[in-house]
N, C-alpha and C positions, 0 to 999 in steps of 0.2 A: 529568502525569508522562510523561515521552518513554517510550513501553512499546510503540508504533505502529506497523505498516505498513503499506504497500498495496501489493496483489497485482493482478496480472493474470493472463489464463490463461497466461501466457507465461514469466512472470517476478515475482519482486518485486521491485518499481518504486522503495520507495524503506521503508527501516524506523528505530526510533533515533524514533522522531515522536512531539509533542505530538498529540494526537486532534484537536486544533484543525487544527494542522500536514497531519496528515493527510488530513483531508475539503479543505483546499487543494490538496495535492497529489494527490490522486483527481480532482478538478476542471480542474485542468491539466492532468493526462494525458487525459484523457476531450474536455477541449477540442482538440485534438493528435492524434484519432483512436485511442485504444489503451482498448482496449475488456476487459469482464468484468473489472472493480478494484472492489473491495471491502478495508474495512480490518478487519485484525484482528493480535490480539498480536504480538509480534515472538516470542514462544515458538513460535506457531501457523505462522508465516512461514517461520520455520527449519524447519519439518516437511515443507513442500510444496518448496521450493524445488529448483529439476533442476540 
């Protein structure tokens, strides 16, 4: 179920994600240099987002 994000301390990086999806794109960013990403809800995402 696309319910997904991933956050950095910066930013969220990308939301709308299958969990599959998600630990890919955690992956990608992290290969890429962009560090402190974790996923969680796109509910939870909307809450931190600056």
């Amino acid at each position: 179920m696309p319910m997904w994000s991933v956050v950095s301390f910066d930013a969220c990086e990308a939301s709308g994600l299958t969990y599959h999806a998600a630990v890919k794109m955690m992956a990608e960013k992290e290969s890429v240099g962009v560090y402190g990403l974790c996923i969680v809800t796109d509910e939870t995402a909307s809450r931190v987002r600056t």
